[in-house]
C-alpha positions in Angstrom: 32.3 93.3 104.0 33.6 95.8 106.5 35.2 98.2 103.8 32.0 97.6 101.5 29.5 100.7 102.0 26.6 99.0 100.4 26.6 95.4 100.1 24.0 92.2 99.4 24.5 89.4 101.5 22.7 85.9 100.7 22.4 83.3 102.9 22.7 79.8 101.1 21.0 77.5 104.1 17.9 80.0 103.6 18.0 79.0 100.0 18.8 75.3 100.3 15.8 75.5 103.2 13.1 77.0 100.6 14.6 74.3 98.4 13.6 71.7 100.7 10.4 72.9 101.1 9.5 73.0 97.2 10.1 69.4 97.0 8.2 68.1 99.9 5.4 70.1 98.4 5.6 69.5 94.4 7.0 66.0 94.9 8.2 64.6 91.4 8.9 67.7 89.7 11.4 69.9 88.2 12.2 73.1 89.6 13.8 75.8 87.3 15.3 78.8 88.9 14.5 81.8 87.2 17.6 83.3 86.6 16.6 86.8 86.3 15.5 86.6 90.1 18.4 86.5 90.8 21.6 85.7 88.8 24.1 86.1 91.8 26.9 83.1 90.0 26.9 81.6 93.9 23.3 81.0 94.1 23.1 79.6 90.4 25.2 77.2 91.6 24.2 76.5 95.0 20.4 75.7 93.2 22.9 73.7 90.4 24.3 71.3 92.3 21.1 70.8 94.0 18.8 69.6 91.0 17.6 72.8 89.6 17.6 73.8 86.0 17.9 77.5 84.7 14.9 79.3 83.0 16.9 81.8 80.6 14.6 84.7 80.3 16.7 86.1 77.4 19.9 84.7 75.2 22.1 86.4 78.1 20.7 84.4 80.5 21.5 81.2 78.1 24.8 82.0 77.9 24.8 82.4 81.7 24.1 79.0 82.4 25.9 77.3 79.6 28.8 79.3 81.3 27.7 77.1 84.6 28.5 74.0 82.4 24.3 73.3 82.5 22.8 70.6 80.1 20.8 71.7 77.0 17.7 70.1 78.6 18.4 71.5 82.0 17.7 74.9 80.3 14.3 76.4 79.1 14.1 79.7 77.5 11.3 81.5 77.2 10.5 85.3 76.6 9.3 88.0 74.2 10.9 89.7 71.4 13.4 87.2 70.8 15.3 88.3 67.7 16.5 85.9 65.4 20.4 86.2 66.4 18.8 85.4 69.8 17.0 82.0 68.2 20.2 80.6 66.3 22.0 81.3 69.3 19.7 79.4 71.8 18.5 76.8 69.7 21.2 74.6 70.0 21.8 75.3 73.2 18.6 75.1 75.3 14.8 74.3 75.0 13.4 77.6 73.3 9.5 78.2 74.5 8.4 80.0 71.6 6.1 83.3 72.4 4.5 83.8 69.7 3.2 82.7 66.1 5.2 84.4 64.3 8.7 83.4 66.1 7.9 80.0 65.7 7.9 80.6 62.2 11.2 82.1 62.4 12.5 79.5 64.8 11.6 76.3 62.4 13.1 78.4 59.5 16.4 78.2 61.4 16.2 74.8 62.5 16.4 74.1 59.6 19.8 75.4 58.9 20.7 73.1 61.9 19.7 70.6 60.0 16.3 70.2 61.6 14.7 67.8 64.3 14.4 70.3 67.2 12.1 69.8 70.3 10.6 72.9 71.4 8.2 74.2 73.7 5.1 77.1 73.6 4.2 79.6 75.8 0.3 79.7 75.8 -1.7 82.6 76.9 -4.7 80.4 78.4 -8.1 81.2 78.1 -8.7 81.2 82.3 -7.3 83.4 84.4 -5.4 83.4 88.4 -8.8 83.9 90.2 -11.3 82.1 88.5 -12.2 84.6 85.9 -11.4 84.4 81.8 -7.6 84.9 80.1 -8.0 88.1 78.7 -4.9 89.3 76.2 -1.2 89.6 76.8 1.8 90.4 76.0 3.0 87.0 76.4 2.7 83.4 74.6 0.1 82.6 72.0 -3.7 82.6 72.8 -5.4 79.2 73.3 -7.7 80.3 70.8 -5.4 80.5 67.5 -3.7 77.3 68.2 -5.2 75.3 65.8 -4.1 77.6 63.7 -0.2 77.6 64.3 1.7 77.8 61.0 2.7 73.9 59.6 6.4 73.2 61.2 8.8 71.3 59.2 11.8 71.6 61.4 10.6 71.7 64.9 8.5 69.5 67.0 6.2 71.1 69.7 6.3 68.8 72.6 6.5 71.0 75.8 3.8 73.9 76.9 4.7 76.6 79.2 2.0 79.0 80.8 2.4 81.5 83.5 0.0 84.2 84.4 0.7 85.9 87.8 3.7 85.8 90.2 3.4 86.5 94.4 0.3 84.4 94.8 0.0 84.1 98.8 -3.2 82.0 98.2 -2.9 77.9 98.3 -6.2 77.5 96.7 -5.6 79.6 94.2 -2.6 78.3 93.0 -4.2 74.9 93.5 -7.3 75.5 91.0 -4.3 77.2 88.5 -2.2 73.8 88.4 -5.5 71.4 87.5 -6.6 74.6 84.9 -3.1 74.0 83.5 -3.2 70.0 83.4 -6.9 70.1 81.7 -5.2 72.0 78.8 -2.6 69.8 78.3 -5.0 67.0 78.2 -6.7 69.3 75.7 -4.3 69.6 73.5 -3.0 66.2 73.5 -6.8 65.3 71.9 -6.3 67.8 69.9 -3.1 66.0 67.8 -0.5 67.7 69.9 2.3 65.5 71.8 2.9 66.5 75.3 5.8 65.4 76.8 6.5 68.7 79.4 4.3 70.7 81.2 6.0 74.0 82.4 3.7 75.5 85.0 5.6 78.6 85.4 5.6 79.4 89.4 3.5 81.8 91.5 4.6 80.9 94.8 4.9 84.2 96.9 6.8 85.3 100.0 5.5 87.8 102.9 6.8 91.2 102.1 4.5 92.9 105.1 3.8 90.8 108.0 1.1 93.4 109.4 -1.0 92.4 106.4 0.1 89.3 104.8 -0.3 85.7 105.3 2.7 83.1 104.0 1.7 80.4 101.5 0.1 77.5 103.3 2.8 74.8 101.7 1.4 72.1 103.3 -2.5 72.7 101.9 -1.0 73.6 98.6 1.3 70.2 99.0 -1.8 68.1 99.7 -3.8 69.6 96.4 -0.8 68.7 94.3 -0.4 65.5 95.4 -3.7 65.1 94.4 -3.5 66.1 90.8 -0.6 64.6 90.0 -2.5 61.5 91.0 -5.7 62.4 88.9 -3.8 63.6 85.9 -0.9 60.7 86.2 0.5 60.3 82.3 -0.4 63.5 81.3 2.9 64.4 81.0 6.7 62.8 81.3 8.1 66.1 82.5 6.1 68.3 85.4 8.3 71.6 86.0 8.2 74.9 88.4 10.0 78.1 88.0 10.6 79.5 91.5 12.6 82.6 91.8 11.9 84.7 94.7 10.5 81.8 97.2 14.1 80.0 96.9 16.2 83.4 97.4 13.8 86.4 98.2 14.0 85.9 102.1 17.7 84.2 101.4 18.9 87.9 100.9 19.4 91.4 103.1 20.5 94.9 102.2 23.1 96.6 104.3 24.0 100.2 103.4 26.0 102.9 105.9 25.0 106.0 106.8 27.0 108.7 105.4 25.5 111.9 106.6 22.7 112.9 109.1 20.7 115.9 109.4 18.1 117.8 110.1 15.8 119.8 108.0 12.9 122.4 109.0 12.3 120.0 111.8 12.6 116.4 109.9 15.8 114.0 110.5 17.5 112.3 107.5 19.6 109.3 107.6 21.2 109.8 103.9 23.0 106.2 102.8 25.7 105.4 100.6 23.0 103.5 98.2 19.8 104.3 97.5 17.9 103.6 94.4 21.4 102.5 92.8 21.5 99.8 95.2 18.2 98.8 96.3 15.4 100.1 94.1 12.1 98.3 95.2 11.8 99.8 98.9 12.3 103.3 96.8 10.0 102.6 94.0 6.9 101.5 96.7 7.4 105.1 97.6 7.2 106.7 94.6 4.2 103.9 93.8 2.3 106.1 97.0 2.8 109.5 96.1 0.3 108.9 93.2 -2.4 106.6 96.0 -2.5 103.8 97.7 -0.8 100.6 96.3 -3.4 98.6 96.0 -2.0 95.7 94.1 1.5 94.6 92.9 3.6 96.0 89.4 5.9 92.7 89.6 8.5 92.2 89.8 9.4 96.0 90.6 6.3 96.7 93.2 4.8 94.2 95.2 3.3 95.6 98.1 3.9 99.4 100.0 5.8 97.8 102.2 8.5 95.4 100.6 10.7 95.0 103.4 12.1 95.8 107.0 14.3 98.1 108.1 16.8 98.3 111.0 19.8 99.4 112.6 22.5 97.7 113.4 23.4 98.8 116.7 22.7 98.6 119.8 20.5 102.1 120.6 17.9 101.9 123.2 16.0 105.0 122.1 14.2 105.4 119.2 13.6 108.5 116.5 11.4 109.4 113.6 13.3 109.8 110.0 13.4 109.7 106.6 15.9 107.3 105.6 17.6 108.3 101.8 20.2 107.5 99.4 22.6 109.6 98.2 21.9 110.3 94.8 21.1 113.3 93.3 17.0 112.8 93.1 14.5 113.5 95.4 12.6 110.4 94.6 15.8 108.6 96.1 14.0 107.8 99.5 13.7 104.3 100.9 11.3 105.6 103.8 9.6 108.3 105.3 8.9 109.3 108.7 9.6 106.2 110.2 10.7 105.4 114.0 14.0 103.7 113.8 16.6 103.1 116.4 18.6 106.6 117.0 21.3 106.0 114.3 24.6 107.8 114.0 26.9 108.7 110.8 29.0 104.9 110.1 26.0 102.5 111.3 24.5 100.2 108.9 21.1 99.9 108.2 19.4 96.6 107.2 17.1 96.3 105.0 15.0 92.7 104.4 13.8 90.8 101.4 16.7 91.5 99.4 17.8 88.5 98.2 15.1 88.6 95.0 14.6 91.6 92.3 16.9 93.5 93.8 20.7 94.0 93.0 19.4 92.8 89.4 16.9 95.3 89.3 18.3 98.6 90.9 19.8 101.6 89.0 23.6 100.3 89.2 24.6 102.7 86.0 22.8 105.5 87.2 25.2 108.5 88.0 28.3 107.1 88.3 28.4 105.8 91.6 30.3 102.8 93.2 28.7 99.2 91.9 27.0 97.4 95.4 28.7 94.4 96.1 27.1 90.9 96.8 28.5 88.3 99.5 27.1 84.6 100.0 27.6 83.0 103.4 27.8 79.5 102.9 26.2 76.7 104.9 29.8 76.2 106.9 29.7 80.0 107.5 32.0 81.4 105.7 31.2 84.1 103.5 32.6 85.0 99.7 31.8 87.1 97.2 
């Protein structure tokens, strides 16, 4: 790490931790990491060997895990647009959730090149909504509405459903009232002639981005609740899954970049880094978000609050000073913060930036102008750190 200007560095007790945590509070489920959180191959495998399954958000994701040696059930992929190279690719592979009416026509016309006799899943847009309030449309799954009138499937049997409508839900009850929304439409559907054997819940679990005005997930309430449905809704399903992404790796994960020049402007101090937007896009993106207003709600994954993270120093300065903090690419929108009081910094410190370990190497501008590719270490749970 010392030669590495900009670096990611994951911690994997954090991760087995928030691991730990899931299960005490969705006891008897399935948890499938979502892969596009973060794909680091360390952390797949850490969450591997641990009992997780991978949810593929595309075929390169599939290919990911089946890379990992995972089982074809231990799989689910589910997302929009999937072309039909994408389908014969996945189908034997994984469980495809199809998105649409139209891709499941495609999908049981090449099952049936495989010879047929495929389980598959749905993604359903659901008529409710997070907060108590109707579905409205989407650009995901099929609406509840049209399901009795999904094309007649020859090759393909429909036995899982897969719903997911918000992500960085903070709010137990919420999330509660979701899950027993979720188990009345499976129980819907199965007196409706459809067989139900897996319920994909998608996730919704958040993290605290700002502390000054954000409250963490109450586990424990939420724990209770879903101990509670699982016992009124008990046969519903065989299968009860969770895709957590950033509550197993979002805290697991920091930023570290070095300063590379310092100056001073017409009065105002910059700290320019070695990786800005290129390296760590969301703190950026927030302040682009506030330029045009207040953030008053998330654009997830990319913008979840106007704060997404802490910053430090990693030194040992007593006295303090106001900057703007920068990357050192050639756009003025490359700015991680403005006008913030920081500990007096000088040209080769680090600066540490928090709530990195989700959406963020996988989401940053790594192609754009050329410049170095961040690197990504993993400490382990013995301490010693690889990348």
């Amino acid at each position: 790490m010392k030669n590495a200007d900009a670096y990611y560095l994951y911690d994997e007790a954090v991760i087995l931790d928030n691991l730990r945590t899931l299960k005490q509070t969705f006891p008897g489920f399935r948890f499938f990491y979502s892969a596009k959180t973060n794909p680091n191959r360390h952390v797949l495998q850490t969450l591997l060997v641990n009992g997780c399954g991978i949810d593929a958000a595309s075929a390169g994701e599939v290919r990911l895990a089946e890379g990992l040696s995972v089982a074809k059930d231990d799989i689910s992929y589910s997302a929009p647009g999937k072309t039909d190279e994408d389908l014969r690719y996945a189908l034997p592979r994984c469980r495809v959730i199809a998105d649409s009416a139209g891709e499941l026509s495609r999908l049981d016309k090449i099952a049936g090149e495989f010879g047929g006799g495929f389980e598959i899943g749905i993604r359903i847009n659901p008529a409710f909504g997070m907060d108590a309030v109707a579905g409205g449309p989407s650009q995901f799954g099929i609406d509840y509405e049209l399901l009795d009138s999904l094309p007649a499937l020859q090759n393909v049997k429909i036995t899982s459903i897969h719903t997911h409508i918000q992500s960085q839900n903070l709010g137990w009850e919420t999330l509660a009232r979701y899950y027993e929304n979720v188990f009345a439409l499976a129980e819907n559907l199965k007196t409706r002639g459809f067989s139900i054997r897996i319920i994909n819940f998608g996730s919704g679990c958040g993290i605290v981005y700002d502390k000054s005005c954000q409250t963490p997930l109450d586990m424990e309430a939420l724990g209770d609740a879903v101990r509670k449905l699982t016992e009124k809704y008990a046969g519903t399903a065989e299968t009860l899954i969770i895709e957590p992404g950033r509550y197993l790796v979002g805290k697991a994960g920091v930023f570290r970049t070095r300063i590379i020049d310092k100056k001073v402007s017409r009065g105002k101090t910059y700290l320019i880094a070695s990786g800005g937007m290129n390296g760590f896009l969301r703190p950026a993106a927030a302040n682009i978000a506030k330029l045009y207003g207040p953030v008053s709600r998330g654009a997830e994954p990319l913008i979840s609050c106007e704060t997404p993270c802490e910053i430090s120093v990693l030194n040992s300065a007593e006295t303090t000073e106001v900057v703007t903090v920068t990357g050192n690419l050639c756009s003025g929108f490359d700015v991680f913060a403005r006008d913030i009081a920081l500990p007096k910094a000088e040209v080769g410190d680090y600066l540490e930036f928090s709530n990195a370990g989700s959406y963020a190497c996988t989401l940053s501008l790594r192609e754009f102008a050329a410049q170095p590719k961040v690197k990504e270490f993993f400490r382990t749970v013995s301490g010693e750190v690889v990348e």
